[in-house]
N, C-alpha and C positions, 0 to 999 in steps of 0.2 A: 504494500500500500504506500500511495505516495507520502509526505511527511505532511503537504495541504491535505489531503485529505486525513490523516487520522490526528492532525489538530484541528479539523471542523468535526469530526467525531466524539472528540474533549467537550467541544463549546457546547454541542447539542446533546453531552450527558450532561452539564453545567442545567440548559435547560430543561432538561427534563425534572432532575435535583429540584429546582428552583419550582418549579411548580408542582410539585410532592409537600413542595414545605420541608425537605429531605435537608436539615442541618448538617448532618453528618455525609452526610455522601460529597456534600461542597465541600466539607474540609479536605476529602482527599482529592477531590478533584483539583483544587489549588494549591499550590507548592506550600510551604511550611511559612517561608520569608515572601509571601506573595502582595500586593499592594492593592487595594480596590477605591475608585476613586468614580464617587458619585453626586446627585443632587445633594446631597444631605453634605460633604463633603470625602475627606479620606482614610481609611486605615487598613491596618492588619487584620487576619479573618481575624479573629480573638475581638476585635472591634467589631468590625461588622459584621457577623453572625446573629450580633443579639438586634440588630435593629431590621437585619433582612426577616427574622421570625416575626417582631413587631410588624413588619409591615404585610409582610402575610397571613399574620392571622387577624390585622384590621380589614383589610381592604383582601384577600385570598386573590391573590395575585398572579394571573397565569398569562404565559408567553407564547403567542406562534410565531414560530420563525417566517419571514415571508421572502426575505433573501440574505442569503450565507457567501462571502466570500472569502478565500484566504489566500495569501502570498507569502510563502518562508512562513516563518512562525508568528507572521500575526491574520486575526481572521477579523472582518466585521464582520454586526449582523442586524438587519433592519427587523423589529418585530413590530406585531399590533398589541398590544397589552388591553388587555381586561382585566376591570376586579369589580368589586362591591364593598361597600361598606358594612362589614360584618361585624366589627371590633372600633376599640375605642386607639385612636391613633394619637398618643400626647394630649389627653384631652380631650380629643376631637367626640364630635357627639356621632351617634350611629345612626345612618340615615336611609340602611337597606336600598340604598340605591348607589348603578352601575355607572361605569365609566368604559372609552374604549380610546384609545390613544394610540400615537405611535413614539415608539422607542428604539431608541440603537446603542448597541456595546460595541466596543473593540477591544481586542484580546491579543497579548501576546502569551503563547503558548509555547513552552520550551521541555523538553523530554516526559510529554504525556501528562502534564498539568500546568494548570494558566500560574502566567508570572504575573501580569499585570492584568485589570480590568478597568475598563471607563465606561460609565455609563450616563446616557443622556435622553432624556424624558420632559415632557410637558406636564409638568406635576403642576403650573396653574389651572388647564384645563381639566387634567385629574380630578383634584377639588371641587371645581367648578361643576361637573358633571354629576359629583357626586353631594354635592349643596354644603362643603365644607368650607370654612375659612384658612386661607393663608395662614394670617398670623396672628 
C-alpha cells in the first residue's frame, strides 16, 4: 500500500474514533508527543481528550468525510459535520436542536499515527443553528 494511502486510512480510523465518542482508540491513533490545534485553541491529547468528550456528549458530534486528500504525510479532509444539542456545553442551555456545517482538518501523519492536527469549523453558525450563545 502506498504511504498516501494508509495515512488516509489513519485519518478515516481518526474519524470513525471521533464519532464512536471512542476516547481511547484517539489516543492510539495519535502519537504520544502529538499536537492538536483547534477553535477552542491548542494542546496535547492529555489536553484535548477531555474537551473533545465534552463536546461530544453536548452536541454528539458526527463526521462525513466528503473529500480526502493526501500528499507524503500530510492528508486534508473536507467534512459536513452534524450534531445536536444533547448536553450542556460550558453552561450552555440544551436546546435538542440540530446543526449541519462544514468542517476541515489537516493532518500530518508520520509512521501510522497523526503528529499534528488542525482543525477549522464555523462554530458561529454551529451555535446559531442550534439557538446557543457565543459568549
Amino acid at each position: 500500500m502506498e504511504p498516501t494511502e494508509a495515512n488516509k486510512l489513519v485519518v478515516q480510523a481518526y474519524v470513525k474514533a471521533f464519532n464512536q465518542g471512542d476516547m481511547q482508540a484517539l489516543r492510539t491513533i495519535f502519537a504520544p508527543d502529538a499536537l492538536v490545534y483547534g477553535v477552542l485553541g491548542w494542546g496535547s491529547m492529555e489536553q484535548v481528550i477531555p474537551v473533545w468528550q465534552e463536546l461530544h456528549n453536548a452536541f454528539n458530534i458526527q463526521l462525513e468525510v466528503e473529500s480526502i486528500i493526501a500528499e507524503g504525510d500530510e492528508v486534508a479532509v473536507r467534512y459536513t459535520e452534524r450534531g445536536q444539542s444533547i448536553g450542556s456545553f460550558r453552561g450552555s442551555a440544551i436546546t435538542d436542536k440540530t446543526y449541519e456545517i462544514v468542517a476541515m482538518e489537516h493532518f500530518v501523519v508520520r509512521d501510522g499515527q497523526v503528529q499534528r492536527r488542525w482543525g477549522a469549523r464555523d462554530s458561529a453558525a454551529q451555535f446559531r443553528q442550534m439557538g446557543l450563545s457565543l459568549g
